[in-house]
N, CA, C and O atoms as a DFTB+ gen file, in Angstrom:
432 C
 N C O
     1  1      -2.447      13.777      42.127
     2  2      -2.249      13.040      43.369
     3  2      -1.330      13.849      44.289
     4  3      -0.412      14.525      43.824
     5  1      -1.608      13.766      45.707
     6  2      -1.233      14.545      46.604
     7  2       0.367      14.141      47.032
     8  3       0.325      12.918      46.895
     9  1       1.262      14.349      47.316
    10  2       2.447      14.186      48.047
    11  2       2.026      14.044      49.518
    12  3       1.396      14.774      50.284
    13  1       2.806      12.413      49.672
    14  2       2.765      12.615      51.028
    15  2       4.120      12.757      51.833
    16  3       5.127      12.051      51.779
    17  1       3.730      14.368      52.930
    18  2       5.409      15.298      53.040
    19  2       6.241      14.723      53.907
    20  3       7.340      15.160      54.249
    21  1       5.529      13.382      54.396
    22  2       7.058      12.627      54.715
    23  2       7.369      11.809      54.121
    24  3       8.014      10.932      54.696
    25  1       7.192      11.716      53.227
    26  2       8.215      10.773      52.222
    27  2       8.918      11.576      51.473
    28  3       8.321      12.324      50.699
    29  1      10.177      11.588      51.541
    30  2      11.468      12.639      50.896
    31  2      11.450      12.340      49.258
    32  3      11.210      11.235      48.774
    33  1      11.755      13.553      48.498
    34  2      11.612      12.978      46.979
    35  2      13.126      13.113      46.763
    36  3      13.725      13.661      47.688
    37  1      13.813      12.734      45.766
    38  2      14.743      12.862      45.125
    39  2      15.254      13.958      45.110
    40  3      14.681      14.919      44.597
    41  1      16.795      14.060      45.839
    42  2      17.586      15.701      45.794
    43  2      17.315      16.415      47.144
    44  3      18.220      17.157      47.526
    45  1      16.160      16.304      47.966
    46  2      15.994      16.592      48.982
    47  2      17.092      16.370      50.387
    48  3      17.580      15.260      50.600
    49  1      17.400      17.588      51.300
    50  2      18.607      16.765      51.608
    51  2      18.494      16.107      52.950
    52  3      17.695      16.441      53.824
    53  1      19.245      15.280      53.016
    54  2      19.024      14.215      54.444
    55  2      19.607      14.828      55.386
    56  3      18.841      15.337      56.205
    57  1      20.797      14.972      55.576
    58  2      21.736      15.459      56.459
    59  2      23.318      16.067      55.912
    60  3      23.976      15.800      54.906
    61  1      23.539      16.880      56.928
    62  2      25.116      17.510      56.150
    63  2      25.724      16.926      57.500
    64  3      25.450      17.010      58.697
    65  1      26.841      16.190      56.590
    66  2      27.991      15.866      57.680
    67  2      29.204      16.186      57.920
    68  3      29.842      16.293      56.872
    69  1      30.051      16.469      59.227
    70  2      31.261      17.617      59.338
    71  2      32.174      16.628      59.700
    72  3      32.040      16.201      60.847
    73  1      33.176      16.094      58.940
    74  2      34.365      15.533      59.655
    75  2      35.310      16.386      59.654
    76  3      35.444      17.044      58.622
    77  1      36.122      16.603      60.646
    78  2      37.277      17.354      60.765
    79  2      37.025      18.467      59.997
    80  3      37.710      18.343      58.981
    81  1      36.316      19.621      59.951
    82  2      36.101      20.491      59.160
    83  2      35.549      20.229      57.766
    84  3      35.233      21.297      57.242
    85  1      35.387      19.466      57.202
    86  2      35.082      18.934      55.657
    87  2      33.205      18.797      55.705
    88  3      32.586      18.490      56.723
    89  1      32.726      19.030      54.695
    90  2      31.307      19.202      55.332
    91  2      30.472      18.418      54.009
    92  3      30.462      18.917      52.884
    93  1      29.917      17.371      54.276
    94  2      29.086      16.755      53.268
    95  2      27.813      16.343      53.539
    96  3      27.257      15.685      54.418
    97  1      27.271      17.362      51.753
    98  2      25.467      17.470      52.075
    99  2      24.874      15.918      51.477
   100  3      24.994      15.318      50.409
   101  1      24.348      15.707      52.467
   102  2      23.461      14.381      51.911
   103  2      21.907      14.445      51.334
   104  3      20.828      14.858      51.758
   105  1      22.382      13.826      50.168
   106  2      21.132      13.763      49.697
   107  2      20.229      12.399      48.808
   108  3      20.614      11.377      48.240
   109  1      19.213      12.866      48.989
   110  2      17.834      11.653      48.576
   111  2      18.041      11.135      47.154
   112  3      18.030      11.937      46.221
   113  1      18.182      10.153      46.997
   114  2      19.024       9.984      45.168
   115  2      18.534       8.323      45.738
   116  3      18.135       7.867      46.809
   117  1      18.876       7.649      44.096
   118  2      18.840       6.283      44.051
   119  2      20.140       5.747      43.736
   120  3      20.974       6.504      43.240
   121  1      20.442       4.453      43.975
   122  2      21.500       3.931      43.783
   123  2      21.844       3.790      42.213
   124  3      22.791       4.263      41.583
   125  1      20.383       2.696      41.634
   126  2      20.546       2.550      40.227
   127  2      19.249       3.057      39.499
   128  3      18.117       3.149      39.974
   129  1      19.716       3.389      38.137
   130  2      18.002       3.777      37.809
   131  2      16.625       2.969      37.746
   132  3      15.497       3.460      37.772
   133  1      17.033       1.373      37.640
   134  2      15.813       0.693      38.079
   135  2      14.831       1.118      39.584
   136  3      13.650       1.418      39.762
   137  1      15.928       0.965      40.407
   138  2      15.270       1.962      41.603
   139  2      13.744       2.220      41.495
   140  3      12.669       1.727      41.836
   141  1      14.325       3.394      40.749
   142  2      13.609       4.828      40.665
   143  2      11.992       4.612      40.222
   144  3      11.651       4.317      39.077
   145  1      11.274       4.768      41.097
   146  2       9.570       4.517      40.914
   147  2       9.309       3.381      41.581
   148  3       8.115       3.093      41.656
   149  1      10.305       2.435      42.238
   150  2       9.959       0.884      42.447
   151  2      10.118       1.276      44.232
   152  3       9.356       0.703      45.010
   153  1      10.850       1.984      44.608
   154  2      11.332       2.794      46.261
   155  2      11.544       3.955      46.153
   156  3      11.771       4.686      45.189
   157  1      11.413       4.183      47.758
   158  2      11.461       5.568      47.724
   159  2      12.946       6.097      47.945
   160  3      13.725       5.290      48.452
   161  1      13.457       7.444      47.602
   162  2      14.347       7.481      47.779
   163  2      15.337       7.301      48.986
   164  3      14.927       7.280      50.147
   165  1      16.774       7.160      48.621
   166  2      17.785       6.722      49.562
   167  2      18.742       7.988      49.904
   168  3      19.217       8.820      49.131
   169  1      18.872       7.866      51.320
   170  2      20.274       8.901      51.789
   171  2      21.561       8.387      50.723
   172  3      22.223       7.410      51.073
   173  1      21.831       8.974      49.621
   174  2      23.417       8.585      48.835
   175  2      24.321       9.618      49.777
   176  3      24.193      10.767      50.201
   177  1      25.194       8.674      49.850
   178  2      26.335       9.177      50.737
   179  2      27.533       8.929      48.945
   180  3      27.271       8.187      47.998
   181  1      28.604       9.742      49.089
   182  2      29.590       9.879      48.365
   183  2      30.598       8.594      48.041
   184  3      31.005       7.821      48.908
   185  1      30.830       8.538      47.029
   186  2      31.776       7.126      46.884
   187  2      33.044       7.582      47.034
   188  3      33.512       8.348      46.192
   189  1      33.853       7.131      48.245
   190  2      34.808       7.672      48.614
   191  2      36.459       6.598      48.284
   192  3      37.618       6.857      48.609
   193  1      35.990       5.603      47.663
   194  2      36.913       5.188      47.000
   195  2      37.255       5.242      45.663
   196  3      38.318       4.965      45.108
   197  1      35.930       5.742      45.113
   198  2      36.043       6.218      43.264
   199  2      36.843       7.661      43.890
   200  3      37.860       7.850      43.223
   201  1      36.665       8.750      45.004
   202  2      37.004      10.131      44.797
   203  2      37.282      10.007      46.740
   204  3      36.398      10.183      47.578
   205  1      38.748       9.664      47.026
   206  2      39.274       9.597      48.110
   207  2      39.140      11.322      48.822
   208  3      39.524      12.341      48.248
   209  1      38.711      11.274      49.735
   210  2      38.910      12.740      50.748
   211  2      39.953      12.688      51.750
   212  3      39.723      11.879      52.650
   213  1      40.888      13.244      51.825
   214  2      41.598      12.974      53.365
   215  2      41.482      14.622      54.163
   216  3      41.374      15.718      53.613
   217  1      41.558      14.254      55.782
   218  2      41.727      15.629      56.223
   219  2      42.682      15.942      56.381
   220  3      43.582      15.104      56.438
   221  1      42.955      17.361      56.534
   222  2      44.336      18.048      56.849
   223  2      45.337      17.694      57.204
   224  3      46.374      18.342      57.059
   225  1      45.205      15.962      58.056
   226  2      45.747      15.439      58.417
   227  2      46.492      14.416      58.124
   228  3      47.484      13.937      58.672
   229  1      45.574      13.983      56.684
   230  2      46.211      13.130      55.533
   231  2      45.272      11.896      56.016
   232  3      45.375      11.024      55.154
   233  1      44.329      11.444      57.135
   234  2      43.577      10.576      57.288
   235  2      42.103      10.539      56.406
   236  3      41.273      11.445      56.333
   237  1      42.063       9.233      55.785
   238  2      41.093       9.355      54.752
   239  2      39.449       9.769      55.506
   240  3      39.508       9.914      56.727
   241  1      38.181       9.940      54.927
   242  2      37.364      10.549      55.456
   243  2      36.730       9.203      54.657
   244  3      37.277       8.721      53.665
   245  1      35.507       8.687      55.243
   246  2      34.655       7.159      54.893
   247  2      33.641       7.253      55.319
   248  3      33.599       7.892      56.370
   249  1      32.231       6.673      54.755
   250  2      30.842       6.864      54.883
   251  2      30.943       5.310      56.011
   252  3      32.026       4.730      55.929
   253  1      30.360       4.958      56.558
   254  2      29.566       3.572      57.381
   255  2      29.228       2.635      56.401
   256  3      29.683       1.492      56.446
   257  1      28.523       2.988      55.579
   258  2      28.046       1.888      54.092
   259  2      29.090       1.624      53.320
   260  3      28.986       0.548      52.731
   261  1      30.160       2.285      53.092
   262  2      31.242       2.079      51.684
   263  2      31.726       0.837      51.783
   264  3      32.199       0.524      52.876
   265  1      31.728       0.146      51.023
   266  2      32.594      -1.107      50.837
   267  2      33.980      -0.998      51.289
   268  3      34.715      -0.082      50.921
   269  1      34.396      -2.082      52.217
   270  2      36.073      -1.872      52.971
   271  2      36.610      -2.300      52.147
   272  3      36.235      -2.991      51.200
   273  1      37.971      -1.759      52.562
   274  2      39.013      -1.984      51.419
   275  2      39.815      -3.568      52.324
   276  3      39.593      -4.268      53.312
   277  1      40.861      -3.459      51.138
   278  2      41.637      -4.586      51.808
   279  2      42.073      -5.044      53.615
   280  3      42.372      -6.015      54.312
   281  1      41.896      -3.903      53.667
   282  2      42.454      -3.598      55.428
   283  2      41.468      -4.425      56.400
   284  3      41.767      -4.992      57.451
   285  1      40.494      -4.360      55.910
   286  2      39.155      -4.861      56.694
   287  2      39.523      -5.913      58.406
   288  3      39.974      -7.059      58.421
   289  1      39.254      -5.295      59.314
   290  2      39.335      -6.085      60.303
   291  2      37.883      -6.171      61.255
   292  3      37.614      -5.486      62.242
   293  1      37.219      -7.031      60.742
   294  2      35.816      -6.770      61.477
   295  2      35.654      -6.492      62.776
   296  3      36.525      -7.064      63.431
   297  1      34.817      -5.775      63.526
   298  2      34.631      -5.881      65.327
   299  2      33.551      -7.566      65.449
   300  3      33.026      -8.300      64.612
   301  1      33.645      -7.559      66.925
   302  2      32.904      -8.641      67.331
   303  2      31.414      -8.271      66.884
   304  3      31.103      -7.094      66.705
   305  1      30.594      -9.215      66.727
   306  2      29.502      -8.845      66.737
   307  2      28.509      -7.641      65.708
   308  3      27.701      -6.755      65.987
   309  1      28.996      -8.099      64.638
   310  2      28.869      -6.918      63.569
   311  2      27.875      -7.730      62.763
   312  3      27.735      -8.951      62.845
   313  1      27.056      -6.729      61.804
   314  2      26.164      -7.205      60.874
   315  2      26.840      -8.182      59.750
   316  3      27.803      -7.849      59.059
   317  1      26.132      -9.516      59.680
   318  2      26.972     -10.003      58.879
   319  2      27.706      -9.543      57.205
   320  3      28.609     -10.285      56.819
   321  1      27.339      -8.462      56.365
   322  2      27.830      -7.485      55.598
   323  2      28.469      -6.525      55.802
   324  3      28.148      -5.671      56.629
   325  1      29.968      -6.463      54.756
   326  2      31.124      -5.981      55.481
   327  2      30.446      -4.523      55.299
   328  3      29.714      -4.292      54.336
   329  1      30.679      -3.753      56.086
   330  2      30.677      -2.352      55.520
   331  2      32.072      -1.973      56.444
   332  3      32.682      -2.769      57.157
   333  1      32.494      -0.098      56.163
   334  2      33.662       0.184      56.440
   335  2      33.422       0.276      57.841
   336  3      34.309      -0.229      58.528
   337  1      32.275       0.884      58.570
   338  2      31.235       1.292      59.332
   339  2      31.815      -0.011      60.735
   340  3      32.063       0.283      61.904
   341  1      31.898      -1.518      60.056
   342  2      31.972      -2.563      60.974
   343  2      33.668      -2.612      60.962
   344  3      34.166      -3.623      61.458
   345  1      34.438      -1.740      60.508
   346  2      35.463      -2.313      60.454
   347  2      36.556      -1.462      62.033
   348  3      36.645      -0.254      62.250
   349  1      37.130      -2.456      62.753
   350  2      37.945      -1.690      63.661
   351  2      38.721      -0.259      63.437
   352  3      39.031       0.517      64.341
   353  1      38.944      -0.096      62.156
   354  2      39.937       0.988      62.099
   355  2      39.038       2.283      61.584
   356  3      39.519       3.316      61.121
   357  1      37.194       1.916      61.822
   358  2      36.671       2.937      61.507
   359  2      36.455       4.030      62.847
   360  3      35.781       3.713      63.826
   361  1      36.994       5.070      62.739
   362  2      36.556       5.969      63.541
   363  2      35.474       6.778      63.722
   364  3      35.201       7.698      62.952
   365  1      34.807       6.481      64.741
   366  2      33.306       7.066      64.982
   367  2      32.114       6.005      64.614
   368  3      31.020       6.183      64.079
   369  1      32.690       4.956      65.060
   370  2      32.020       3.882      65.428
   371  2      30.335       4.518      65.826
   372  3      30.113       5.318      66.736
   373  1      28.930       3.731      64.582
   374  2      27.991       4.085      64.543
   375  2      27.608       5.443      63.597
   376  3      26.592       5.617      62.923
   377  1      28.569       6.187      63.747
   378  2      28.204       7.320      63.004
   379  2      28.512       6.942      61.270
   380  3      29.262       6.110      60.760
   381  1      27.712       7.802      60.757
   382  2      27.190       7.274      59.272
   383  2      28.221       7.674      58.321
   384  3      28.244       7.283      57.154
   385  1      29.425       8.788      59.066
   386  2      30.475       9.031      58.227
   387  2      31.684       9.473      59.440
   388  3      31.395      10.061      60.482
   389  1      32.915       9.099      59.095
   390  2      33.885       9.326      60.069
   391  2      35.285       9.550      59.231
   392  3      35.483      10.265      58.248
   393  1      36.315       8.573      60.058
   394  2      37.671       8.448      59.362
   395  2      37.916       6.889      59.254
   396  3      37.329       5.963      59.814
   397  1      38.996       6.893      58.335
   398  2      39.401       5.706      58.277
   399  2      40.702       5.862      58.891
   400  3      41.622       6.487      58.365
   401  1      40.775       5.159      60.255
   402  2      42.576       5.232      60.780
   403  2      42.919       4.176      60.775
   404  3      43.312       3.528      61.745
   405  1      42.810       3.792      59.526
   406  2      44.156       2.329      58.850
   407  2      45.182       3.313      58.997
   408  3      44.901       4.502      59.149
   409  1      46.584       2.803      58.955
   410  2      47.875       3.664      59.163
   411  2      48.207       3.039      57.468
   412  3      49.120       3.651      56.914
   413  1      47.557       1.904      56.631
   414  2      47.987       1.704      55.475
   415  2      47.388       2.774      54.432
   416  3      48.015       3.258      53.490
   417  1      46.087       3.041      54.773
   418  2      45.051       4.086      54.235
   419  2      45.847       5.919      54.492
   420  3      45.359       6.927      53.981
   421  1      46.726       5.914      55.112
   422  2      46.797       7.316      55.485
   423  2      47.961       7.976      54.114
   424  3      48.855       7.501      53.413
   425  1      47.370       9.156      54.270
   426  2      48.151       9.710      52.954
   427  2      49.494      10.997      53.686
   428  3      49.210      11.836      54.542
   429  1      50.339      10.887      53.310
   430  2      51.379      11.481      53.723
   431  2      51.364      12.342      53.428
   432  3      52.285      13.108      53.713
């Protein structure tokens, strides 16, 4: 059976993203292994609260999807599921990875 070449397979990469110099390759992966054969693959972005990034600056680095932490202050008008993405102190509002400028989140 033929591949069809727009549908991305697994490992293939989605996009590389640059915060503040820091550069992360995205790639086509499943969340869980049931997943796998039932959908097609997903952009996995990095779990950045199992493995915190900060930049040079000591401000943490956060995907749009990651689950918010305690800090959470929603904007108006946001999807009703929290992501970090909806939260005021995310920087780069819309974009799929940014900063987190909580001043509680910042690393000294």
């Amino acid at each position: 059976m033929k591949r069809d070449a727009t549908v991305p397979s697994e490992g293939d990469l989605y996009r590389v993203y640059t915060v503040d110099n820091l550069s992360f390759e995205i790639r086509y992966g499943y969340h869980a292994e049931n997943e796998r054969g039932r959908i097609e693959p997903l952009p996995i972005f990095p779990d950045m609260v199992a493995t915190p990034v900060y930049t040079s600056r000591g401000i943490p680095v956060t995907a749009y999807v990651q689950a918010p932490c305690t800090h959470y202050i929603p904007r108006q008008h946001t999807h009703p599921e929290e992501w970090c993405g909806d939260c005021l102190h995310y920087g780069g509002y819309r974009e799929k990875m940014g900063h987190c400028l909580c001043p509680e989140r910042r690393k000294e």
